[in-house]
N, C-alpha and C positions, 0 to 999 in steps of 0.2 A: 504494500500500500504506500502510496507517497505521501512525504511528511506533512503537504499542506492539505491534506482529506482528512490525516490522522489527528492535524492538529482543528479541524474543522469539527469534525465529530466529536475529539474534545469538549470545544468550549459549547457546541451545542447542549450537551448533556449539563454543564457548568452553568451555561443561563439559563437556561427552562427552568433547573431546580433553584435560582438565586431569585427569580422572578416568583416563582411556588414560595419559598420561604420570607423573603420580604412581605410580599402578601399576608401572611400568617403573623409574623412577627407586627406589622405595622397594624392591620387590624384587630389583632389581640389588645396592643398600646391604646387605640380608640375608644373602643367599647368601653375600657377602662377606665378611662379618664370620663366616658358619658355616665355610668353607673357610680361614681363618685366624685360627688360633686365639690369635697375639701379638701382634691388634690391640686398642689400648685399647679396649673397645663404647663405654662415656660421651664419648669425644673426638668420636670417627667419627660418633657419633649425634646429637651437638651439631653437626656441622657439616652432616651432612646437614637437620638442622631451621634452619639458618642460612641455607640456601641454597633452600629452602622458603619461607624467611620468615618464620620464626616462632620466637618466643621459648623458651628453653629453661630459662631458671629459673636457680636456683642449687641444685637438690637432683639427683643423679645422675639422669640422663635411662637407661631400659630401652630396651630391646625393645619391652615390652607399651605403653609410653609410646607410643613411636612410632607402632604400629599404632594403637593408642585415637585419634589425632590425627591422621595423615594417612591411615587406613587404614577404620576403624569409622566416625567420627562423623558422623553425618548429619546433624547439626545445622550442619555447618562444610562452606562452598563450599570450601574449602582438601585434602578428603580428596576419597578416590575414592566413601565413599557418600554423601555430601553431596553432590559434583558431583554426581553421578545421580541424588540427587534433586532436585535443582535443576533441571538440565536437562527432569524428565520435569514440574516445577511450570510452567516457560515453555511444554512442549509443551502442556500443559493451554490455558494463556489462548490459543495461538497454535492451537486447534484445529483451526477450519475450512483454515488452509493445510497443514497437514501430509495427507500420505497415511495412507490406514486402516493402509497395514506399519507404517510411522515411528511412528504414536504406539501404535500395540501391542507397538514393540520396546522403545520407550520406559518405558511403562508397565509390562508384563513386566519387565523391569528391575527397574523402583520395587518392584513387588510380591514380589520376589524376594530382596530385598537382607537382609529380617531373617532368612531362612533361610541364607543362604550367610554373613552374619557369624557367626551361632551354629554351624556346626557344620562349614566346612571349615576349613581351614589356612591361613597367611596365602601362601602360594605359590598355593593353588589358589586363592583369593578374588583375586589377583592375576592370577590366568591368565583366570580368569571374566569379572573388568572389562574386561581388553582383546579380549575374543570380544565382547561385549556391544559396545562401543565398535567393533568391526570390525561387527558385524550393521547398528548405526547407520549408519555409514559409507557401507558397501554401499549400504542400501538408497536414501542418500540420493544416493548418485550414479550409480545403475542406475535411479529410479523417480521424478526430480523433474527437472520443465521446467527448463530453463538462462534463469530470470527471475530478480526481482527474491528471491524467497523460496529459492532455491540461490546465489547472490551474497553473502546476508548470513548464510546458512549456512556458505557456504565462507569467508569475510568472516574471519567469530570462530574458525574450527577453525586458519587460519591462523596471525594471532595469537597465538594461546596455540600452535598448537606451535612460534612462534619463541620464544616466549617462553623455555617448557618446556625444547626443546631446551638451549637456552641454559643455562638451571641444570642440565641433566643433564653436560654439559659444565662448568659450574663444580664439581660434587660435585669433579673430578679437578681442576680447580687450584688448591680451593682446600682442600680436605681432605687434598690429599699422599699420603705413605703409608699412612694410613689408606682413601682412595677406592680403589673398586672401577678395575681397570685397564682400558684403552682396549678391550681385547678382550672385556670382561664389558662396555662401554659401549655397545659395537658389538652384542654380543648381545642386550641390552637394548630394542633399537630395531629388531631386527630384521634388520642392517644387515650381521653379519658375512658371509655368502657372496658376497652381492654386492658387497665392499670387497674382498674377494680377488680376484674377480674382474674388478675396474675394474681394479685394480693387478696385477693375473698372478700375485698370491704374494706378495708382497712384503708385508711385515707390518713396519710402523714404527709409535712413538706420534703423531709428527709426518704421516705419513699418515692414520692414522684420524681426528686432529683436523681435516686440510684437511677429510676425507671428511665429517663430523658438522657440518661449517661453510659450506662453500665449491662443494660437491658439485652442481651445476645441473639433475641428470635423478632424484636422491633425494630422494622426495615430503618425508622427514623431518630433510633438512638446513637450516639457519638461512638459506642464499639464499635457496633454493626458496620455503621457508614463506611468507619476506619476500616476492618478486616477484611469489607468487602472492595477494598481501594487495592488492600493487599493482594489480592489472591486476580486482580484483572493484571495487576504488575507482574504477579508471578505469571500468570498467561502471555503475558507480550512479550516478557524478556526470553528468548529464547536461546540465546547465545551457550553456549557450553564454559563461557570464562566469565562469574561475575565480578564487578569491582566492588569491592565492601567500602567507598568511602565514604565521608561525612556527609556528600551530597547525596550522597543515591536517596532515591526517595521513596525504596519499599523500606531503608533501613531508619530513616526518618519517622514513614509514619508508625514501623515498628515500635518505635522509642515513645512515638507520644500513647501508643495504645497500650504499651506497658505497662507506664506509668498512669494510666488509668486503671486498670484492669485489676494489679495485684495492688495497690494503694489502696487502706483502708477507707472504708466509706467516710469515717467522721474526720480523719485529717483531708481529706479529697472535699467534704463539704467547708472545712475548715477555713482552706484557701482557694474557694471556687473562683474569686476572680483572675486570679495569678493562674490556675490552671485553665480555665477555660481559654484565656488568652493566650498560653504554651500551644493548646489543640488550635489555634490560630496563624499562630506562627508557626506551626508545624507544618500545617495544610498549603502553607504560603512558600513555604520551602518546597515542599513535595512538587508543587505545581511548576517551582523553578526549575528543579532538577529533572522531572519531566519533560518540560521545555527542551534542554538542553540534551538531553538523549533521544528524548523519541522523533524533534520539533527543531533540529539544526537549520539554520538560515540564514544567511547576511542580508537577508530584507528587512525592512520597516513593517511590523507585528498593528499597525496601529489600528488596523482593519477587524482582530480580536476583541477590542474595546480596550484592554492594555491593564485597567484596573482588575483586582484579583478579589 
């Protein structure tokens, strides 16, 4: 496969699920802050763009702020219409590998998106991304061969949702009082019925974080994501000489799932900010090192959207 399909399929998998995950993440924050009414909105919403990554200014941060920037812009990989349109600009160059569904869901999408920012609500343009992002999904893993172009799809959709996950779970360590609670996080992902039911009932904060972190059979907990990033690397690399160095980046994400894995739950809850932002820097690493073995090129990448 040539490395600009390989790196196409990539980052397709990388936006659809950052466009699915922002979605989640930002309409969890909303609800939130509508359902109680003595949270400061400017603190909440500074932290939420904190944990995003992105800069908040010095002029009080809105609502409409928020959406315009992580929600609207389609000029910025950083929102959900940007990722989707990003994602449907990689389907484009990466044409011939895709199936005729995949790039008509894709495209549908892109063609879609200036109608559903002008005239639904940011709930329902939120519910819309992650049906879209679910149709992708589907069709990519009901209707594509398990080679080398579902590898580097599942590859990037991994990644970013370790990533993602990760800052969905900082929103709550690191915004406090203000963050949406472990049951609105749980909802957010999909996650609460079946967290009841792993557990019988039992509803703790310190459970639904093992559950959002550590959880081994939840397609959208931070092991899973990780050990399934591992085992698409261990499929691509085929070479018979590996290099164990500091970049490689099965050996990276090895190290951050480690240190999840075997670390006791109550020091792991202990220092979740500092950890959740290791599985960050980790994922940012991995994606480097990626880059740089699978994805070699003296061109200008700028056409991937560039932010990670």
């Amino acid at each position: 496969m040539l490395s600009r399909i390989a790196e196409s399929l990539f980052w397709i998998g990388r936006y659809v699920e950052r466009a699915d995950d922002t979605s989640r993440i930002v309409d969890a924050y909303l609800q939130h802050l509508l359902e109680d009414a003595w949270i400061d909105d400017d603190l909440a919403l500074r932290s939420l763009l904190g944990v995003m990554g992105l800069e908040a200014g010095e002029s009080q941060v809105t609502r409409f702020d928020v959406l315009s920037r992580l929600a609207y812009d389609q000029t910025s990989p950083s929102s959900c219409a940007g990722a989707l349109a990003s994602a449907r600009e990689n389907a484009r160059r990466a044409r011939d590998s895709l199936s005729s569904e995949l790039w008509e869901a894709l495209n549908s999408t892109w063609n879609a998106l200036p109608q559903m920012i002008g005239t639904s609500t940011s709930h329902q343009f939120f519910s819309w991304v992650r049906e879209r992002a679910a149709v992708v999904g589907g069709i990519t893993d009901a209707a594509t061969r398990r080679d080398e172009t579902f590898q580097f799809f599942l590859l990037g959709r991994s990644i970013e949702r370790a990533d993602m996950t990760a800052r969905l779970i900082s929103t709550r360590a690191v915004a406090g009082p203000s963050a949406p609670d472990w049951t609105t996080l749980l909802r957010s992902c999909g996650a609460y019925e079946v967290f009841l039911r792993t557990y019988r009932g039992r509803d703790s904060d310190s459970l639904a974080a093992e559950f959002l972190l550590v959880d081994r059979l939840f397609p959208r907990s931070v092991l899973y994501a990780l050990e399934t990033a591992e085992r698409c690397l261990a499929r691509l690399d085929t070479s018979e000489v590996h290099h164990r160095s500091e970049a490689d980046a099965r050996r990276t994400l090895g190290r951050v799932r480690s240190d999840l894995e075997y670390q006791p739950l109550l020091a792991l809850l202990h220092n979740l900010p500092e950890q959740m932002q290791r599985v960050q820097q980790g994922c940012s690493e991995a994606s480097d090192a990626i880059r740089v073995k699978f994805f070699p090129s003296a061109t200008d990448d700028e056409w991937i959207g560039g932010q990670l």
